[in-house]
N, C-alpha and C positions, 0 to 999 in steps of 0.2 A: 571460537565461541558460536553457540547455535542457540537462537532462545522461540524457534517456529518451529513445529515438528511437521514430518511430510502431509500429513492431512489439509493442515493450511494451503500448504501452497498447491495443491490438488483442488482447493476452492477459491484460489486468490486471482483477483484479475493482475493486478498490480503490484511489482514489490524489487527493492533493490537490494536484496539479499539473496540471490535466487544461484549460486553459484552449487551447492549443495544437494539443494532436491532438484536439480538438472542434472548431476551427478549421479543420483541414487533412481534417476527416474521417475519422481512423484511428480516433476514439474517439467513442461515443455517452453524455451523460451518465444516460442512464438504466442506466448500471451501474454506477453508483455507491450500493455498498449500505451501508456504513458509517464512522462517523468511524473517528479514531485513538482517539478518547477511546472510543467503541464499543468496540473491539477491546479496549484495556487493562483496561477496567472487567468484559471479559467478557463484555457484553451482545449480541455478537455473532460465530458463529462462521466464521473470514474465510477457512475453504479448504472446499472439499468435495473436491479429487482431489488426488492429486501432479500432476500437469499445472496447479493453478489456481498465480497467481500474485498477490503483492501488493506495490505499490508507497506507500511512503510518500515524502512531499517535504516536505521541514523547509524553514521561509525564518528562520530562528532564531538562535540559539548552537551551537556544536558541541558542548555538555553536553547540549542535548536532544537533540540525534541523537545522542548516544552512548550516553542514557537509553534513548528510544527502539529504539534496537539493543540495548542489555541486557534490556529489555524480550520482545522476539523472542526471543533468543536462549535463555533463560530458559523459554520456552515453547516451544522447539525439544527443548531436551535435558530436559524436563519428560514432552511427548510421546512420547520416544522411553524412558522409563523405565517 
């Protein structure tokens, strides 16, 4: 299952699905700067421009990715306040 196509991950800082376009060459693992647990805990901050982008890949339940998504979301409209 592949639901990122190489272009993403050519623009992604972040992402735990990265076995593929490492593979194919669109993506180098040395830019993978932080977990998920990183990001939530705070421990690391996961954008520096509006151009950057971040990919998360759940292999999971659909309550953590919706966790996960409330998560973001929550620090989207946090941000913007």
């Amino acid at each position: 299952m592949r639901e990122s196509d190489d272009e993403c991950f050519r623009r992604v800082l972040k992402s735990r699905d990265i076995l593929a376009p490492i593979a194919s060459g669109a993506w180098d693992k040395h830019h993978l700067v932080a977990t998920l647990e990183d990001w939530c805990r705070g421990r690391h901050f996961y954008r520096t421009s509006a151009d950057d982008i971040t990919i998360y890949k759940a292999v999971g339940t659909a309550l953590e990715d919706l966790a996960a998504a409330s998560l973001a979301y929550d620090a989207a409209v946090a941000e913007q306040a």
